[in-house]
LUMBA-634083 format. One record per residue (C-alpha): y negated, x, z negated; residue in one letter. Coordinates in nm, 3 decimals. Layout:
<rs>
R         Y         X         Z   residu
R         Y         X         Z        A
...
</rs>
This chain:
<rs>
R         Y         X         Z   residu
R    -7.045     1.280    -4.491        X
R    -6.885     1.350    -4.152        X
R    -6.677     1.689    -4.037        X
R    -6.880     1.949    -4.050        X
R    -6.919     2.054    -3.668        X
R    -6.720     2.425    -3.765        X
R    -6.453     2.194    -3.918        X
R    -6.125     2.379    -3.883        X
R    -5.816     2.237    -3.978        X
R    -5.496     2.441    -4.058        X
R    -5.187     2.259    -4.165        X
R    -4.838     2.437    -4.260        X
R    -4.535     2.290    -4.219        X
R    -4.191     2.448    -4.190        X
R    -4.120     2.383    -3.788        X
R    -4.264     2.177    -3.517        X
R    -3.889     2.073    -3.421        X
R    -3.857     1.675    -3.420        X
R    -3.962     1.400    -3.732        X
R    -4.186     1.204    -3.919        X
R    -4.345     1.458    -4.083        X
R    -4.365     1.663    -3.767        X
R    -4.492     1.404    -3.590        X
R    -4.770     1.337    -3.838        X
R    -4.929     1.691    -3.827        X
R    -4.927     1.659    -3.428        X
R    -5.113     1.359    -3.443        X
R    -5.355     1.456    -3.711        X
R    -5.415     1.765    -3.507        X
R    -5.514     1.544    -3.227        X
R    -5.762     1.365    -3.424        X
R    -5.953     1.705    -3.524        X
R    -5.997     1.813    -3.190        X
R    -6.080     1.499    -3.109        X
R    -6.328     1.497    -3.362        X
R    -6.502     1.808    -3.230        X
R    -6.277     2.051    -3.477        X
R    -6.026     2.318    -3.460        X
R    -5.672     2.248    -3.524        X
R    -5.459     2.494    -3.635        X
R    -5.068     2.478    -3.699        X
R    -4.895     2.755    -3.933        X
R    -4.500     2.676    -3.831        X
R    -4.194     2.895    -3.716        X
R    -4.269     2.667    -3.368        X
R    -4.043     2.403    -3.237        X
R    -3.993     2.174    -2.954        X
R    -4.361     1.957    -3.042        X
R    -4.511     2.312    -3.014        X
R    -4.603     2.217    -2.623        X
R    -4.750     1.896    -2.761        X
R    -4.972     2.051    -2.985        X
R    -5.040     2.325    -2.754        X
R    -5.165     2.033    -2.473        X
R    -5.355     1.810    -2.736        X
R    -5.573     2.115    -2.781        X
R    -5.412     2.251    -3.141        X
R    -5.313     2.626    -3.190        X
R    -4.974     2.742    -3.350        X
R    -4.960     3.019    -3.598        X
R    -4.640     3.135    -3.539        X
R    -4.532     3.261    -3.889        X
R    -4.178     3.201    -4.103        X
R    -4.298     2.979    -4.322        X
R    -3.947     2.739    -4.327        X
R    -3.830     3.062    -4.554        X
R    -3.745     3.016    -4.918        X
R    -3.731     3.376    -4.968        X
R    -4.007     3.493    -5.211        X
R    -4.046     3.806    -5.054        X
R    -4.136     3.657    -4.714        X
R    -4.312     3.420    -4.912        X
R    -4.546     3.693    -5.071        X
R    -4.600     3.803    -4.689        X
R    -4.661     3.459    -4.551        X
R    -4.956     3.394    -4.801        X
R    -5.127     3.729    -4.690        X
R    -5.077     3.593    -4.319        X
R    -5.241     3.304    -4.404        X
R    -5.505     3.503    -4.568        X
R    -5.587     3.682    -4.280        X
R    -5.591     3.370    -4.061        X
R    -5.822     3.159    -4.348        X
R    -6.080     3.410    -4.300        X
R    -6.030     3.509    -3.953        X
R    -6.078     3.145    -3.831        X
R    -6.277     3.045    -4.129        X
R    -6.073     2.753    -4.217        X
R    -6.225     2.470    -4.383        X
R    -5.886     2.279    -4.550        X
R    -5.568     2.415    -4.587        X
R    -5.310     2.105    -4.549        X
R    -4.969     2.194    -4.647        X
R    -4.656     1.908    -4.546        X
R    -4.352     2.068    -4.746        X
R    -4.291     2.266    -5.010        X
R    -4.143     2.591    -4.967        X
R    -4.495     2.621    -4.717        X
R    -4.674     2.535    -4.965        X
R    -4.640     2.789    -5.183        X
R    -4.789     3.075    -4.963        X
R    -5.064     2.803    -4.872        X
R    -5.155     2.712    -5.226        X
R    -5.188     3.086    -5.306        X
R    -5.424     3.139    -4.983        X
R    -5.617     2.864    -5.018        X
R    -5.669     2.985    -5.392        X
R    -5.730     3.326    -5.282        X
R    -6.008     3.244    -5.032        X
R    -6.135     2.955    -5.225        X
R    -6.037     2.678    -4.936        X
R    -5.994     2.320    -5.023        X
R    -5.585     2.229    -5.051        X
R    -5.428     1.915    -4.961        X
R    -5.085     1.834    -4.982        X
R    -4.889     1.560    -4.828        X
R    -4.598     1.377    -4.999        X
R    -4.389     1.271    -4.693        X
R    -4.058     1.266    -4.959        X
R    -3.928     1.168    -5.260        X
R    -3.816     1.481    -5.414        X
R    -3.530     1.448    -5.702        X
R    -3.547     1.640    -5.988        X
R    -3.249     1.698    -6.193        X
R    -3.373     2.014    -6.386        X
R    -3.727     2.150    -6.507        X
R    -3.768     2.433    -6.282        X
R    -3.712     2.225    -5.953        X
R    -3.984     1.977    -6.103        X
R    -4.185     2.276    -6.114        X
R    -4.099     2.358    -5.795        X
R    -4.171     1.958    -5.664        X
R    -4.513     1.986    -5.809        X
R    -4.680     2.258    -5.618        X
R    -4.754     1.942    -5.391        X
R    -4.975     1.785    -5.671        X
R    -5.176     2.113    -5.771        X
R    -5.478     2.141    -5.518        X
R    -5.798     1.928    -5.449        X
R    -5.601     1.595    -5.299        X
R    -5.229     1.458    -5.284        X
R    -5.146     1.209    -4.978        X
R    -4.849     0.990    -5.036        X
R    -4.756     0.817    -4.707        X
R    -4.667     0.476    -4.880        X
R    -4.686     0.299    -5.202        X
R    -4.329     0.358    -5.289        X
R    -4.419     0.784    -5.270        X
R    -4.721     0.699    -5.486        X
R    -4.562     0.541    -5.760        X
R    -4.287     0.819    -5.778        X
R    -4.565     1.123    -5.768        X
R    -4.739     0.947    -6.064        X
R    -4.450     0.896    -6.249        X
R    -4.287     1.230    -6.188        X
R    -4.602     1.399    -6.215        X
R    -4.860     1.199    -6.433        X
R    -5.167     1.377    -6.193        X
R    -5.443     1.154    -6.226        X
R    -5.468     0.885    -6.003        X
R    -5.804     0.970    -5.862        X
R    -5.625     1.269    -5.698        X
R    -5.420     1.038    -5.513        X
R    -5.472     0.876    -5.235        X
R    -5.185     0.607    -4.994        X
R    -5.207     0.735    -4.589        X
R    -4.891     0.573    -4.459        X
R    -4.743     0.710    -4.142        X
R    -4.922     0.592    -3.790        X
R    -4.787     0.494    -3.483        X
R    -4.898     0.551    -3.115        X
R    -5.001     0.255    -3.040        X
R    -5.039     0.356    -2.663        X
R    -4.706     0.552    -2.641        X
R    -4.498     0.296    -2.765        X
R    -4.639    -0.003    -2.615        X
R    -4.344    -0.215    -2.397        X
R    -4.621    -0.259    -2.145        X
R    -4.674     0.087    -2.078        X
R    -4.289     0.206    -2.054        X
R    -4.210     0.127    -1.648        X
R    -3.847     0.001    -1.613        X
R    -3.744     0.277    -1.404        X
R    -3.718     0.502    -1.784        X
R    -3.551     0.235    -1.921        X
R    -3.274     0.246    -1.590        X
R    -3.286     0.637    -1.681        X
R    -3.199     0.637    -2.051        X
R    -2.906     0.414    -1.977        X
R    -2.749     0.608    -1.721        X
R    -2.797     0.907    -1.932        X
R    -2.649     0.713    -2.188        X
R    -2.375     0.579    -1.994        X
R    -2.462     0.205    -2.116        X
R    -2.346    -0.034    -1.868        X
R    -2.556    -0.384    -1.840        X
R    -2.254    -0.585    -1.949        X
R    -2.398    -0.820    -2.166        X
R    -2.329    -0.674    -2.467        X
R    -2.581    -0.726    -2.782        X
R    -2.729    -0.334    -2.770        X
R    -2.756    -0.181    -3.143        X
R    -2.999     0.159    -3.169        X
R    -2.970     0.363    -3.510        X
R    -3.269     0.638    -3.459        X
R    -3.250     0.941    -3.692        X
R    -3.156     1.291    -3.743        X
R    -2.752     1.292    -3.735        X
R    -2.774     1.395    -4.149        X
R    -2.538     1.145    -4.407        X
R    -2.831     1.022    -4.561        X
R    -2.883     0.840    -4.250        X
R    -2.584     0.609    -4.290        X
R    -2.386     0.654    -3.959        X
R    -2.092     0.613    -4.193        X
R    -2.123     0.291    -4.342        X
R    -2.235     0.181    -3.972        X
R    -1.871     0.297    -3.821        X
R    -1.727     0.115    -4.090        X
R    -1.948    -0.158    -4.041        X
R    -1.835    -0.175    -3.690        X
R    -1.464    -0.158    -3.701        X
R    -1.455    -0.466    -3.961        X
R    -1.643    -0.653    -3.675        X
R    -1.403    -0.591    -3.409        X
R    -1.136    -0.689    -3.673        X
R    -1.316    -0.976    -3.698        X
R    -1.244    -1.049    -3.293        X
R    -1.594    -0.934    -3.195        X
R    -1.652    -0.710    -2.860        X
R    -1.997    -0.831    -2.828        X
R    -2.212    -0.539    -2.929        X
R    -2.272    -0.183    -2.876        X
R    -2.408     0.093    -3.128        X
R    -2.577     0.399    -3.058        X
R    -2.634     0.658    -3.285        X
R    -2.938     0.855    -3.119        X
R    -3.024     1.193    -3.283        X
R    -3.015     1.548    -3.283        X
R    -2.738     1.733    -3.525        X
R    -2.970     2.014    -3.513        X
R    -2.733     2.282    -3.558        X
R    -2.520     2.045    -3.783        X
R    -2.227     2.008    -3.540        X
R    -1.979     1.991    -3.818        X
R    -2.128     1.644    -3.906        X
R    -2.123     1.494    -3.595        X
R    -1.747     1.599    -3.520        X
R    -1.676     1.401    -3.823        X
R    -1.876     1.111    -3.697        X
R    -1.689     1.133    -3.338        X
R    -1.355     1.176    -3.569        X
R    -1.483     0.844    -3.781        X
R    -1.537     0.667    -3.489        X
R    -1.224     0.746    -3.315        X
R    -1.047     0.693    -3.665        X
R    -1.159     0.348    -3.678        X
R    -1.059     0.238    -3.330        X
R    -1.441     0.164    -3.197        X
R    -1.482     0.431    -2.962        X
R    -1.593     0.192    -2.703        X
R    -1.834    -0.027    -2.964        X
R    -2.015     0.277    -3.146        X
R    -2.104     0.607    -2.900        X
R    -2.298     0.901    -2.971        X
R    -2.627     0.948    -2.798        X
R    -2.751     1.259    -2.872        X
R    -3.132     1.325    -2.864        X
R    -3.392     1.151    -2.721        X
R    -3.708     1.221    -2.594        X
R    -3.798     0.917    -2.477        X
R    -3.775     0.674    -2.768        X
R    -4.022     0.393    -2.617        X
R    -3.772     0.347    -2.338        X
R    -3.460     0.370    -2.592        X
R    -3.619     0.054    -2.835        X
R    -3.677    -0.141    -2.532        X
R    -3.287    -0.073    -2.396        X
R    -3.210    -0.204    -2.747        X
R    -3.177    -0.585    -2.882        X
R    -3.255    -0.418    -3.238        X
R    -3.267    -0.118    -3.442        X
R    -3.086    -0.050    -3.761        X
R    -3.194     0.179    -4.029        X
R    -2.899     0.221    -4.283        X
R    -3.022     0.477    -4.501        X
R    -2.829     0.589    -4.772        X
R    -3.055     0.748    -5.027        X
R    -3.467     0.559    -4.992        X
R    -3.692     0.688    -4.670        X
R    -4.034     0.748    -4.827        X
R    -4.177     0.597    -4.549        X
R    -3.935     0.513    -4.252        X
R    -4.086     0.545    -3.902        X
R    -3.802     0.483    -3.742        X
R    -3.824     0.106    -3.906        X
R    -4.185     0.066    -3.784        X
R    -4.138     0.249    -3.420        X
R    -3.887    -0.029    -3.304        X
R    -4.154    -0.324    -3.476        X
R    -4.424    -0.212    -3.235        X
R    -4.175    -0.189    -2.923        X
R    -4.132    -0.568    -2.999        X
R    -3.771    -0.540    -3.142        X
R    -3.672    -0.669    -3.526        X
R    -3.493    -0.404    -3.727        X
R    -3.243    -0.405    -4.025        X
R    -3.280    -0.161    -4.284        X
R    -3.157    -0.062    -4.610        X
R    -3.300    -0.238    -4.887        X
R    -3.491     0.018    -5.080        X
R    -3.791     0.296    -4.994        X
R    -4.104     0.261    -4.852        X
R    -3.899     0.030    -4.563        X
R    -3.919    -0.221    -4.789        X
R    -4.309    -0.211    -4.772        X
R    -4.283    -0.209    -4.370        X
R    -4.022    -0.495    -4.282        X
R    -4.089    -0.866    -4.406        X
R    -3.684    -0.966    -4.471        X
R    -3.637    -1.265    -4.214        X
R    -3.999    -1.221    -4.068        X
R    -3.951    -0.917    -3.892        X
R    -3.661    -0.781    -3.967        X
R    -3.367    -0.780    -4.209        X
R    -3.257    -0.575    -4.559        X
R    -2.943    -0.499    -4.631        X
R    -2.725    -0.395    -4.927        X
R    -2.751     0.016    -4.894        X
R    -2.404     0.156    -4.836        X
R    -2.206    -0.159    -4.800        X
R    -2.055    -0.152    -4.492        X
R    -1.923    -0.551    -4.551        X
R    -2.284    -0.655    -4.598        X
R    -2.409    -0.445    -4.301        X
R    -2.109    -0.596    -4.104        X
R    -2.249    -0.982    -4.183        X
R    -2.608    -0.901    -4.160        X
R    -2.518    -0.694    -3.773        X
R    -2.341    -0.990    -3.676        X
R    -2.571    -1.227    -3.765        X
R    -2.870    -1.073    -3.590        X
R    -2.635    -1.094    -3.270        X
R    -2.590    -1.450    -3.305        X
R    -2.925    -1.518    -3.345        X
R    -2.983    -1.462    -2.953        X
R    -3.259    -1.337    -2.734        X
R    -3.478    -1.551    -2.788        X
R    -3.532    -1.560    -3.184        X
R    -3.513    -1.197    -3.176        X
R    -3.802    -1.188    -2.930        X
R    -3.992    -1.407    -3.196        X
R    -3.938    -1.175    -3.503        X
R    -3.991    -0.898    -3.266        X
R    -4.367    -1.003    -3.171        X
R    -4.429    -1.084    -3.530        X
R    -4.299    -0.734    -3.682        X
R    -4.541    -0.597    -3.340        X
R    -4.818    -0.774    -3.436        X
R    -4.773    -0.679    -3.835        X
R    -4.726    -0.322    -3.714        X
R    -4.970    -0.287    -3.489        X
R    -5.247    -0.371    -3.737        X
R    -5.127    -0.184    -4.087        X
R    -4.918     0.124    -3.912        X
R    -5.140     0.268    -3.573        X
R    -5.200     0.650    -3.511        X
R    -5.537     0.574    -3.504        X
R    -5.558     0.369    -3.896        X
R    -5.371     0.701    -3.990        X
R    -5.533     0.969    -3.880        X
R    -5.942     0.813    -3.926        X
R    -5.766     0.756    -4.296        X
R    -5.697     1.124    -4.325        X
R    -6.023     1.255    -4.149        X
R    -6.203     1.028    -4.412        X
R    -5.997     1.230    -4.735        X
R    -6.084     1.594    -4.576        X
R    -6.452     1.456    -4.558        X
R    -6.425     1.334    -4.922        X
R    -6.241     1.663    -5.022        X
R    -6.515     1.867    -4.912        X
R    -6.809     1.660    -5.059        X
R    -6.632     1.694    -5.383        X
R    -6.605     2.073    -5.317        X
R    -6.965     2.068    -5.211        X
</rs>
């Protein structure tokens, strides 16, 4: 059964400001138009709004990032008004507090819900599992890897027929090295201030939050240039949004440890085709599990092998010593032998594992595998419904 040719989409996700699960509705909003639907957004707005805005997708500007219950109460009657106003066939909610106020419009109107899993949410107490669950409670849950499945089930015990695995897409157009002229890569360094001295060039791609592991990377660092090594630079590119505190204590760290000229602070980056291919390999040091990690599968299809933490759905996306290395999470000695050893290995080798984690990539984690995926649940969803 194909989308119905009045198929309108509206997803509802806190903000359209930068991430995975950002960058999922944007592309799955693509598709639908695509497709010959509607593709509606229900976010405070953000950065990607322009994006969505030129792929043909509508924002809803509404404060659904609130927690408040009040505004909550309000938001569902908003998206009342919108369900029937644009006669919305799905409702898709991507986080929780959202999906609240969706759940309750969706029931109120009688419009299919789907929820998508893009984290593992901890529950130390009964109420917040309550609170986790409104993400299991409509027509279909979407876990974006294996690792989210198994977590929802066993948190959750919904019946696995409710369930289905989408992992996270790539643009396999955007970031293809082909495609990225040299004269962006020439950009990002001078913006960057990273001078072609032959140094082995480190990217860590992420949000500048702890969880990330900047910290055990600094630490990482300073016990290789105890060890006599100068041969490698790290750069931490991210927005702090609004967290400035955090990345004062990262400059601080840094400084701290002596590797101010080995370990610099980026900032963010809009052009993160250009910033894999400036980089030798990527590091994802991740201190508590990624559900998915993008950032481990965005460097694999720019051609460059990537070290991540050992645990999380990265451990589903990186072959260890095929495409990529894991690593002991939080151990800044282990990260320090596992850097240095993906420096020795040279150029060349890492231009083998690179092709192999591209090739890997290119065929399980595309945009395009993603999103026909997702287009394929909505069409099941409303046969069910049907």
């Amino acid at each position: 059964m194909p989308l119905p040719p009045d198929f309108t989409l509206l997803q509802v996700i806190p903000e359209l400001e930068t991430g995975g699960a950002e960058q999922t509705t944007i592309d799955v909003a693509q598709a639908v138009v695509r497709a010959g639907g509607t593709a509606l957004v229900a976010a405070r707005g953000g950065r990607m709004t322009a994006r969505l805005v030129a792929d043909g997708g509508r924002l809803a500007q509404m404060p659904v990032q609130t927690k408040n219950p009040l505004t909550m109460l309000g938001n569902a009657a908003r998206l009342v008004a919108l369900i029937r106003q644009e006669k919305v066939s799905i409702v898709h909610a991507r986080s929780r507090a959202p999906a609240f106020s969706a759940l309750w419009a969706a029931h109120a109107t009688g419009t299919p819900f789907v929820a998508t899993y893009h984290g593992v949410y901890k529950a130390k107490s009964g109420l917040k599992r309550w609170y986790n669950a409104v993400m299991t409670r409509g027509d279909l849950v979407i876990a974006n890897s294996e690792y989210t499945r198994a977590h929802v089930l066993a948190e959750h015990g919904i019946d696995p027929a409710r369930m289905v695995t989408i992992p996270r897409g790539v643009d396999l157009t955007r970031f293809d090295p082909g495609f990225v002229p040299p004269n962006r890569v020439e950009a990002l360094r001078a913006a960057w201030g990273v001078a072609a001295d032959g140094r082995t060039r480190i990217l860590l791609a992420g949000r500048l939050t702890r969880i990330k592991g900047h910290l055990t990377i600094i630490e990482a660092a300073r016990q290789l240039a105890a060890a006599g090594r100068s041969d490698f630079l790290i750069l931490f590119a991210g927005d702090d949004q609004g967290r400035t505190g955090f990345a004062a204590e990262l400059q601080a760290a840094i400084d701290q440890a002596g590797v101010g000229g080995a370990v610099k602070l980026v900032g963010h980056c809009d052009d993160m085709p250009a910033a894999y291919l400036l980089a030798d390999f990527a590091i994802l040091p991740t201190t508590h599990p990624e559900s998915f990690g993008r950032a481990a599968v965005e460097p694999q299809v720019m051609g460059r092998p990537v070290i991540a933490s050992n645990h999380g759905g990265v451990t589903e996306t990186i072959v260890d010593g095929a495409t990529g290395w894991l690593a002991p999470v939080g151990n800044p000695a282990a990260w320090a032998v596992a850097l240095a050893r993906a420096i020795d290995l040279g150029p060349g080798k890492r231009l083998e594992m690179g092709e192999a984690g591209r090739r890997r990539a290119q065929r399980l984690y595309s945009v395009d595998v993603m999103c026909a995926a997702t287009l394929s649940a909505y069409e099941k969803v409303l046969e069910a419904r049907a």
